[in-house]
N, C-alpha and C positions, 0 to 999 in steps of 0.2 A: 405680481404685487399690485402694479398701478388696477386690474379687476376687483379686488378686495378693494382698496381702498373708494374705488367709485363707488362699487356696494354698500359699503357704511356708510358712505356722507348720505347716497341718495335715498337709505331704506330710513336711518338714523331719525328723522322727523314721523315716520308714519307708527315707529315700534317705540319713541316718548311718548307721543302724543296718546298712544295707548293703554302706556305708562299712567299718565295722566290722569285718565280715565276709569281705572282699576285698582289705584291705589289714594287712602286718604290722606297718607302722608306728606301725599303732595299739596299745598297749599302758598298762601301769598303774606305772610305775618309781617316780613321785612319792613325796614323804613322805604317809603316810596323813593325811586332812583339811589338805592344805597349799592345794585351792582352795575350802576354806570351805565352804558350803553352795549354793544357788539363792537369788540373792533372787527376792522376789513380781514382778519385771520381768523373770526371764528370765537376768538376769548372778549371775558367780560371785559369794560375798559372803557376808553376812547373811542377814536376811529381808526389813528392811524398805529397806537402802544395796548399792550396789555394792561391793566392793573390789578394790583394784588387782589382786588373784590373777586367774590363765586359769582358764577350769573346765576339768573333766575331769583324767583322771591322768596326759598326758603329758608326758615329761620336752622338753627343749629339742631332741631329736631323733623326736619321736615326737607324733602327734597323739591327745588326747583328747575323750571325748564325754558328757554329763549328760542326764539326764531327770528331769523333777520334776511335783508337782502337790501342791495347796495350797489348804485348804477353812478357811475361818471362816464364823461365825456372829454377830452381836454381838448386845448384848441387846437392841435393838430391832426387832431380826429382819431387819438387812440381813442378805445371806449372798453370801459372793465363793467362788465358784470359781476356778483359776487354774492353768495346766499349760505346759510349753516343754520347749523342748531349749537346750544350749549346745555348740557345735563350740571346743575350745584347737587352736589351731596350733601346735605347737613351743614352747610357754608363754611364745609372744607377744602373739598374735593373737588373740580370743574373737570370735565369729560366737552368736549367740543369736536367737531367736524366741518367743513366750510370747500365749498368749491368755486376757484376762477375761470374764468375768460375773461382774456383780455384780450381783444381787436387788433389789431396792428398797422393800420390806417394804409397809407400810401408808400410806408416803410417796404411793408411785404402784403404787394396788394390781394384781397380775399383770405390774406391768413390770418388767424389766431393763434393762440397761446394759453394751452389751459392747465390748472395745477389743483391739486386735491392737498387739504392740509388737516391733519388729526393732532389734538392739543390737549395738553394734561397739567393742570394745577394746581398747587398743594398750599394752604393756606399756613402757615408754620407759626407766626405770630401775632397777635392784636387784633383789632377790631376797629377800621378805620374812623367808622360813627360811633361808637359806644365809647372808645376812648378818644375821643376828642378832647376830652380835657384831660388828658396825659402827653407828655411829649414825643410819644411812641406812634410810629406808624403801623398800620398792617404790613406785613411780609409773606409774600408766597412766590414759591419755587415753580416754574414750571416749562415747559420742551412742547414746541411744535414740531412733527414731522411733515413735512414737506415734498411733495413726489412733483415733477414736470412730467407731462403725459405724454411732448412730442419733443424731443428732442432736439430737430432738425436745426431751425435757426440758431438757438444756443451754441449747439456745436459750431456752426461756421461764425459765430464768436468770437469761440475760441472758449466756450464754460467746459468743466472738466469732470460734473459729476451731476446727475439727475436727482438723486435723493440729498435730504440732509433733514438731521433736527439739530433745530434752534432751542439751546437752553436759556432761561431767562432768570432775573430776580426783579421781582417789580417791589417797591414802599409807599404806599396810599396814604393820605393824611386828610383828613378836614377839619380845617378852623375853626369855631363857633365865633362869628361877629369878625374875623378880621381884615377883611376887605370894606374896609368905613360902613361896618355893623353888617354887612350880608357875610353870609357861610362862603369859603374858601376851602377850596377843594387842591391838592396837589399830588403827583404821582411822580416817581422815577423809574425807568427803566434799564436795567444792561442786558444788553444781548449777546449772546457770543453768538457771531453770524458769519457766513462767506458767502449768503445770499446774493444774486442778480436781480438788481428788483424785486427784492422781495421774493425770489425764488422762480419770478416769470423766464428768465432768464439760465433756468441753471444753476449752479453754486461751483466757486471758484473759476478761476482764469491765468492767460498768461500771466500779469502782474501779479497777483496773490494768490494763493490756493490754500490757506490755513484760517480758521476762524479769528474772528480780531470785537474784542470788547466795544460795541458801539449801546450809547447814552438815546433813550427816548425818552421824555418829558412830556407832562400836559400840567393845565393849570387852567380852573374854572371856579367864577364865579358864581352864586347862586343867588339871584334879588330871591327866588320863592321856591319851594319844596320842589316845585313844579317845572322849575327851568335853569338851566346852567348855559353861561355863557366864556366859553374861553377859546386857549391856541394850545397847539400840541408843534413838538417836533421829534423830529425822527432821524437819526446821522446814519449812513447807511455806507457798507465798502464800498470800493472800486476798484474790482477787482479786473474788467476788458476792457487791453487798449482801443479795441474797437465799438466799446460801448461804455466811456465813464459816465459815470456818474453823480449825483450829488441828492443832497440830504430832501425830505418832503417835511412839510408844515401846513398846517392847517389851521385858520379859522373858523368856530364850531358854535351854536345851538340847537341845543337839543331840549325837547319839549313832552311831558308828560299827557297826551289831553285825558288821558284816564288812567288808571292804577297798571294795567297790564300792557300799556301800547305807548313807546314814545318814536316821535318820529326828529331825527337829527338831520341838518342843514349845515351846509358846510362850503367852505372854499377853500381848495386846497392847493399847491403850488407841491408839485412831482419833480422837480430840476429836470435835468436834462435823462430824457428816455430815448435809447437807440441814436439817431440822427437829429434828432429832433430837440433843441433845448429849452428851457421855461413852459412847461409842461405844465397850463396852471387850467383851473377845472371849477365848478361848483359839484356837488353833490347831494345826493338824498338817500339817509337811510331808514329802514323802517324794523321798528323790531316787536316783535310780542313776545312777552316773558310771563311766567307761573309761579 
């Protein structure tokens, strides 16, 4: 399984991009930044939650396409790598693919930790920019599957399973004018998860082993079409007594300098990873979308 899934994440950008190339359907009609940025899994969104937005620019007749890639360091000296694509169908559908490394500092000195994550979904109601001036958010359904490629550390843990998908419902909204007259952006997220870290770790453990309803949030303002300013958080289990954990938060800008390229800045606060606690970081992401 874990050869399939490297296959798709890594061939996934050369056979859109193709895509791309070959077909008119693909175009960029959207409102500028209406599917957010990449989050760090691969979906439209945030950095660190999905939201209910398709990636990419196309409108409801027309398919869009994202690529990203996304470097931290924290001060402990883990350091995560992380890169995908994202396929919008008709700005219904989201198709995504994303691969980790993440470093593992002086915890387990020379090792890493890599994980491949394939993401799917479904836009079921609204239209977070279009109705704006309705009290209704957009809704979509959607499941990351998640594979750990090495095991090793996990298990001496004490994590209890290599695979898992994460099912989600995300609720997007934007305000017109109600942040003292700028646009106001908000999102929720539940995730049914038993993720380690986000899955760097495994899923489930001695303490828990069944998935448990956890809340992600973001909330950004917009002085200009062009740039959004806000915080996200992320509550996350805790599943090894020999590696708890605690919730990540991020404060974020992210910046359009033309139609198909924004690049996001951030400082994010990871709680406690492994041994190591106050896990806090900057980061940069950079994404191109169609």
């Amino acid at each position: 399984m874990s050869f399939n899934v490297r296959l798709i994440s890594r061939s996934a950008l050369g056979v859109w991009a193709a895509l791309l190339c070959a077909s008119q359907s693909f175009a960029g009609d959207r409102v500028l930044a209406a599917s957010g940025v990449s989050q760090v899994e691969g979906a439209a969104g945030g950095g660190l939650t999905p939201w209910a937005v398709i990636g990419g620019e196309g409108s409801r007749d027309q398919i869009g396409a994202s690529v990203y890639a996304t470097h931290l360091r924290t001060r402990g000296g883990y350091e995560l790598d992380a890169h995908g694509v994202a396929l919008g169908l008709y700005d219904t559908v989201e198709l995504s693919a994303a691969q980790w490394r993440f470093g593992l500092s002086d915890t387990v000195p020379g090792a890493s930790l890599k994980m491949d994550v394939l993401g799917l979904k479904w836009r079921v109601f609204g239209d977070a920019v279009f109705d704006a001036d309705t009290p209704w958010p957009q809704i979509s359904v959607g499941a990351q599957y998640k594979h750990n490629r090495d095991m090793f550390v996990p298990n001496l843990l004490g994590a209890k399973h290599q695979d898992e998908i994460d099912p989600y419902v995300a609720a997007t909204k934007l305000w017109f004018g109600a942040a003292c007259g700028f646009n106001l952006l908000t999102n929720l997220t539940l995730r049914a998860t038993r993720a380690n870290q986000m899955g760097l770790l495994g899923f489930g453990g001695d303490r828990h082993d069944s998935r448990r309803i956890e809340p992600e949030a973001s909330i950004a303002v917009l002085p200009r079409d062009a740039l959004a300013i806000g915080v996200e958080y992320r509550a996350k289990p805790s599943n090894l007594s020999a590696a708890p954990e605690t919730r990540a938060a991020d404060l974020f800008v992210a910046w359009w300098p033309m139609r198909h390229l924004s690049v996001t800045v951030a400082w994010v606060d990871l709680g406690q990873i492994a041994n190591k606690t106050s896990q806090r970081s900057s980061y940069v992401s950079v994404q191109a979308q169609f």
